[in-house]
N, C-alpha and C positions, 0 to 999 in steps of 0.2 A: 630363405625360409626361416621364418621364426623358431627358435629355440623352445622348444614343449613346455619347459620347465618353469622359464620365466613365462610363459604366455600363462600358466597357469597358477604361477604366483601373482602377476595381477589378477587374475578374475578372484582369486582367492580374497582379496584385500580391496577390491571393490566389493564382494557380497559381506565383508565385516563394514564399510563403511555405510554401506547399506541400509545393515540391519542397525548402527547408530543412528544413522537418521529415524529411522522407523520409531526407534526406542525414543528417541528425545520428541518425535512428532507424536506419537501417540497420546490419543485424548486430546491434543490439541486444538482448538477449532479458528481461532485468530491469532492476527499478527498487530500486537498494543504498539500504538504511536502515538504520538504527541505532534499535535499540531496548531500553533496560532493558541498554545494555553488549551487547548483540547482534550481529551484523551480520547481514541478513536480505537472501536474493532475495526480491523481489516479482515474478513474470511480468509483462513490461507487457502484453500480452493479457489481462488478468484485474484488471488495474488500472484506476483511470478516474482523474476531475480528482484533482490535488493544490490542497490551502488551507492557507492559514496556518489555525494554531490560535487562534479568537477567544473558546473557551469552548464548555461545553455544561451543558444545562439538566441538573442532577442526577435522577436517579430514585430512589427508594428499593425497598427489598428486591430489590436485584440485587447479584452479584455485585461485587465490587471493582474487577473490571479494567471492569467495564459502564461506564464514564466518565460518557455520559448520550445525552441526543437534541440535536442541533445543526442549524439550518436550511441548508444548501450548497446553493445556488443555489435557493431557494425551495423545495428536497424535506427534507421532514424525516427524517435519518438517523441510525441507532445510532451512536453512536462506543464504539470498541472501543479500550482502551488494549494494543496487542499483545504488549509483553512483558510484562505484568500477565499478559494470557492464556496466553502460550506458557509462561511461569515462575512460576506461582501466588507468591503472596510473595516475590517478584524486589521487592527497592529500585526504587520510581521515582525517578528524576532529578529529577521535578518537570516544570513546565511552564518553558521558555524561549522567547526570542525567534525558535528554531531548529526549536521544536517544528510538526510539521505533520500535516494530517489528508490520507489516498490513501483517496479515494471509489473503493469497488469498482466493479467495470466495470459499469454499466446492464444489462448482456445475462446476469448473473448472477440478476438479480431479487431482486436482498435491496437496502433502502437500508438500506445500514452503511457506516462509515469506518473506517481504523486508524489510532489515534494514533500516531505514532511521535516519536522525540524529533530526529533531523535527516535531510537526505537526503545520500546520500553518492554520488548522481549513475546514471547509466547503466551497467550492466554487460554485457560478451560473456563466452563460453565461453571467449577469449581472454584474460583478463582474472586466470583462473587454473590453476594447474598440474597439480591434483589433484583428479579427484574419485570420493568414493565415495557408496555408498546412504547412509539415514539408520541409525542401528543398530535392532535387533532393538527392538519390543515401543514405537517415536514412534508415534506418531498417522499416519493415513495421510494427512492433509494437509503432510506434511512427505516432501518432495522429498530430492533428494541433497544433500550436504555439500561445499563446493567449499572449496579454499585459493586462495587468491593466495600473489603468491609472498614477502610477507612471513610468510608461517606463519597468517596469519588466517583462520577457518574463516567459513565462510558458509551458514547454514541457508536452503535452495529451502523457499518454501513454496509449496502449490499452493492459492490463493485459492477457486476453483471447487468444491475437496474443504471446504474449509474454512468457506466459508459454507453448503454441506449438513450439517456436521458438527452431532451433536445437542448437544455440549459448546460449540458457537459460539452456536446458536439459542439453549438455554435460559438465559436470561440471570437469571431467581428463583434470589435464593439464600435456599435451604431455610432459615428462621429457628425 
């Protein structure tokens, strides 16, 4: 039988880890990455675990940006190289020691990941000066366009639209 005292000094020290997350999440609305020279929102409601990049099993006749299938925490997920995808023939970077994979959020129902090449931390609507829609004739998984206020633009993607999108799903490329 467990001991009272410590069962209760964990939950003690899980509700302070808690309320730090809370604290650092709040106002929060995205998760800023850099992708392919990008600078990308991710909704954190729509996003799930981030991992380091350890590699993923290649697949054949798919697409380029298809990267491949990589295990994250024992589910086996697509990894999706996002500005391969968002920029067909966009220069990759490459892999680095910065590179990292954002598991879509479980409640989504697709195991996919996006690779991206660093994180560039948490953003609020605070965070920039300007914003407008995406222009005429983006994909509707692409939210508004924000600036901060060094001039830098920020594509909103909305992940939810995105993993319904049939250009996400079909991952054959027609050979």
């Amino acid at each position: 039988m467990p001991d009272n005292k410590s069962l209760e000094t964990l939950q003690n020290r899980l509700t302070d880890k808690l309320k730090a997350v809370e604290t650092v999440t709040q106002g929060a609305s995205w998760l800023g990455v850099e992708t392919h020279g990008q600078q990308v929102l991710l909704p954190l409601s729509h996003a799930g675990e981030i991992f380091p990049f350890e590699g993923a099993k290649r697949v054949p006749y798919v697409h380029s940006w298809f990267f491949g299938v990589a295990s994250l925490r024992g589910a086996l997920c697509g990894v999706v190289d996002l500005g391969g995808f968002l920029v067909p023939d966009s220069p990759s970077p490459g892999v680095s020691v910065q590179t990292r994979v954002v598991a879509l959020n479980p409640l989504l129902q697709i195991n996919s990941a996006l690779m991206i090449d660093r994180l560039l931390g948490l953003k609020t609507r605070r965070d920039f000066v300007r914003s407008t829609p995406s222009p005429e004739g983006t994909p509707d998984y692409f939210g508004h366009q924000y600036t901060d206020p060094a001039g830098h633009t920020w594509q909103e993607i909305n992940l939810q639209k995105l993993a319904l999108s049939d250009s996400f799903l079909n991952i054959a490329d027609a050979v």
